[in-house]
C-alpha positions, 0 to 999 in steps of 0.5 A: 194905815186904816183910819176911819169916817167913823167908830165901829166902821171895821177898821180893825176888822180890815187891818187884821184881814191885811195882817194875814194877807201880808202874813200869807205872802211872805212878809212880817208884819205887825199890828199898830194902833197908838191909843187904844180905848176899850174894855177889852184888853188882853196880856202879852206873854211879858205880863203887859196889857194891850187892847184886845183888837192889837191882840187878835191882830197879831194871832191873824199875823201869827206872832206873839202879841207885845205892847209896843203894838198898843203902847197907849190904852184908855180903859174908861171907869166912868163916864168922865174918867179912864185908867191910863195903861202906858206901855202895857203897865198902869199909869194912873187915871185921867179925867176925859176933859183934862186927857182930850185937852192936850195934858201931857200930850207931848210926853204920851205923843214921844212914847207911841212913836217909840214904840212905833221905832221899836216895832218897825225894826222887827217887823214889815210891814206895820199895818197901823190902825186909827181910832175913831173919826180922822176929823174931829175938828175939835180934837186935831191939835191933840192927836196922836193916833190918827193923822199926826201918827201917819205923818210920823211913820210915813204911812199910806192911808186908806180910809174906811167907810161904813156904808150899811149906815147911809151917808157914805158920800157924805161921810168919806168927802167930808172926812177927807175935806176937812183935812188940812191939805199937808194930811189930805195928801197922805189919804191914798185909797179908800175902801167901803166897808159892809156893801149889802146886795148886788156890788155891781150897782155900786160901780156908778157910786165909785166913779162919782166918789173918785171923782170928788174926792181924788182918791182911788176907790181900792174895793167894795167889801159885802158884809158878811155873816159867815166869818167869825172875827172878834169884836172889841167895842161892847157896842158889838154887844147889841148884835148878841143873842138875847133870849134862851132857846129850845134844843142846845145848852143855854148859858147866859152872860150876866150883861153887867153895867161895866162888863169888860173882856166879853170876848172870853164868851166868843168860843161859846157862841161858835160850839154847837152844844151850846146858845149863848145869850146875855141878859140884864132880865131876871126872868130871862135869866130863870131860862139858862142852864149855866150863868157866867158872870163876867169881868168888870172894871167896877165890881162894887158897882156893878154888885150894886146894880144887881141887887138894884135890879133883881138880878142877884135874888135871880142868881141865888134863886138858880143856884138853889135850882142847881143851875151852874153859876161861874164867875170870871174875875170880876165875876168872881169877886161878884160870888164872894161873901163881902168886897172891900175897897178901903184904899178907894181904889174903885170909888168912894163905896168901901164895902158890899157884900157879895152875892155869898155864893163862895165863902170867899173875901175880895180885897181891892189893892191899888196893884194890877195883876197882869200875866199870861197862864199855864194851869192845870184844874184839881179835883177836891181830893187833889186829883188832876182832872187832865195832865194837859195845860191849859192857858189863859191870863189874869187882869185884876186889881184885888186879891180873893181869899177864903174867909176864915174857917173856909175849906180850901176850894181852889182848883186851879194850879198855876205852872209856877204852883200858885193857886187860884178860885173857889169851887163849892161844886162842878156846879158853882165856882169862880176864877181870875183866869180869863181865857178859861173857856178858849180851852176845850178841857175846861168848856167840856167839865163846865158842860158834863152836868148837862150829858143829858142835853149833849147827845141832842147837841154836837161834839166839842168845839176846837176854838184855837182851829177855828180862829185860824181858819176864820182870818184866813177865811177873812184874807180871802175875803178882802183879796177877792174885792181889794185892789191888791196890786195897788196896795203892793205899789204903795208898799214899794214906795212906787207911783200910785196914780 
């Protein structure tokens, strides 16, 4: 099990590199992390929801992603409040204070470790991951995802530790002293994460963090910026690209207040056809040629703070340009002509109008849409574009329909012959579908307006290749700086002095 000092210190970065490595040595593993908390989550091939790190982590362990993995997701609506996903299906929503202070925690805690019970018969090993800081105090009696779930699976911990952030003695000896004793003995290794310069002169550092703490010091990771691993935490987003450039495709992300599954965009930033940038700027929107706006877990609001913020005239303005604008999901409610939200599903707002770039009306329903999709793109004239399927998922609550006398504009058909979004034009449309732009088909319409820029460019980007060599480039990584002989001890249950 990885569990941290802190939030943000690359435990999910760590345990995926050791879901290939024991991949890559022959054995079966599978991710696990109890309780998630993100916006970003992705669907099962069931129509379960997990958090999106749990499912990278499993295509870096080449198997089929299941909710038993992350049988507990917190996806936060407000400062205050979060839905409750249990089991891949949503449970209802739960105020922080009253979550965090033990309601229903016994009932949460039998539910992870059945879900543990469940994975384990298939799998070995289970590579657990844990959330956020192992000592908060305040916060001990009520875990279910960090200490207690060691201690309920048996696991050898090994804690991670950011170094890049300074206060790294403090961090790992604190952490480790202000477990009670019956936990602190389950911490078999440490390993510090994100080293910047000569490696060597951490080696007196080690020594003296061995000593203090008793705990062996099982590798000092470098940073790197050279391996390309998707990011769950939308703090991650303060390390993006901000600003046009000269020379390539600009497309821009709309950086919505709630933005949620940003890592639809992750594809975009490896193609070399294209820069992509977010932006809350209106002037800095005037610079892109393709504007995406994204998911959101509050669409009323977030169309709010658009107009309060000027950046819907921005859109409208470079629609009138003949820029193109995309909507995904909650982008694409975003697009339509009016969002109603009478049963309160969101919040007390029960209408907007919408941005008025599809004739199209967005109705929000208690209901969530979860699935996996196979889906091919139409022509207006019901021609198909390819006869190759392309994949993605959908995550919505609401149903989108063309308002009345509205042509019918979908272009997208689902395997099972359901259809889904809106197109004006190649230049304005909108869909359900996350995952559209992890297929090259898609990446490659969405780019043909630009040919102009293409010659100056690059060629299309295989994303799916790309991702694979990326966790393999990760394993190597980490074998090169962990002691690895050490881990395969603690997974044969043998001394580990």
């Amino acid at each position: 099990m990885f569990v941290g000092t802190g939030s943000d210190v690359g435990k999910s970065v760590v345990a995926a590199a050791f879901c290939r490595i024991f991949k890559e040595d022959g054995y079966t593993p599978a991710p696990f992390k109890a309780q998630n908390m993100a916006l970003n989550s992705y669907v099962t091939l069931d129509g379960l929801e997990i958090g999106r790190a749990q499912a990278m982590q499993a295509e870096a362990a080449g198997i089929a992603c299941r909710a038993d993995m992350n049988p507990l997701l917190l996806k936060p609506q407000s400062d205050h409040s979060s839905q409750v996903i249990l089991n891949g299906r949503p449970y209802g929503n739960r105020e922080a204070y009253q979550y965090f202070r033990g309601e229903g925690r016994d009932f949460f805690r039998a539910e992870v470790c059945r879900a543990f019970d469940r994975l384990q018969t298939q799998y070995n090993p289970i590579v657990l991951e844990g959330a956020g800081s192992i000592s908060e105090l305040n916060l001990r009696r009520n875990d279910i995802v960090n200490m207690s779930m060691a201690q309920y699976a048996k696991a050898d911990v090994i804690l991670v530790a950011d170094i890049d952030r300074g206060g790294v003695f403090a961090s790992v000896y604190g952490s480790i002293m202000l477990l009670p004793p019956e936990e602190r003995k389950l911490i078999k290794g440490i390993i510090i994460n994100k080293f910047r310069g000569d490696i060597r002169l951490f080696d007196e550092g080690k020594r003296i963090m061995e000593e203090l703490c008793g705990v062996p010091v099982l590798g000092v990771l470098p940073h790197f910026n050279d391996i390309y691993i998707e990011e769950e935490d939308s703090v991650s987003l303060a390390g993006k690209s901000m600003q046009a450039q000269r020379g390539r495709i600009n497309v821009t992300v709309v950086l919505l207040r709630h933005i949620s599954n940003f890592t639809d965009f992750d594809i975009l930033e490896r193609d070399e056809r294209i820069h992509l940038f977010y932006t809350d700027n209106p002037e800095e929107l005037s610079h892109a040629d393709i504007i995406i706006l994204p998911g959101t877990k509050s669409t009323l609001d977030d169309m709010y703070e658009l107009r309060r913020k000027g950046l819907a005239a921005a859109i409208l303005r470079a629609r009138r340009e003949s820029k193109t604008i995309l909507g995904i999901c909650g982008g694409y409610q975003l697009m339509g002509r009016e969002i109603l939200d009478r049963n309160h599903v969101e919040g007390t707002i029960e209408r907007l109008p919408g941005l008025g770039l599809l004739p199209v009306l967005t109705e929000m329903e208690g209901g969530k849409q979860t699935r996996q999709v196979r889906f091919r793109m139409e022509e207006k004239t019901g021609c198909l574009v390819s006869d190759d399927w392309m994949q993605g998922y959908e995550i919505h609550c609401g149903r989108t329909s063309p308002t009345d006398g509205a042509p019918d504009g979908s272009f997208i058909c689902f395997e099972d012959g359901a259809r889904d979004g809106y197109r004006v034009d190649a230049r304005c449309m909108g869909t359900y579908v996350h995952g559209i732009l992890d297929n090259t088909m898609f990446v490659d319409y969405l780019l043909e307006p630009y040919r102009d820029k293409l010659s100056q460019a690059g060629n299309t980007f295989d994303y799916l290749a790309f991702k694979d060599q990326q966790y393999s480039k990760l394993a190597a990584h980490v074998r090169k700086y962990v002691d690895m002989e050490t881990i395969y001890r603690m997974l044969q249950n043998t001394d580990v002095e």
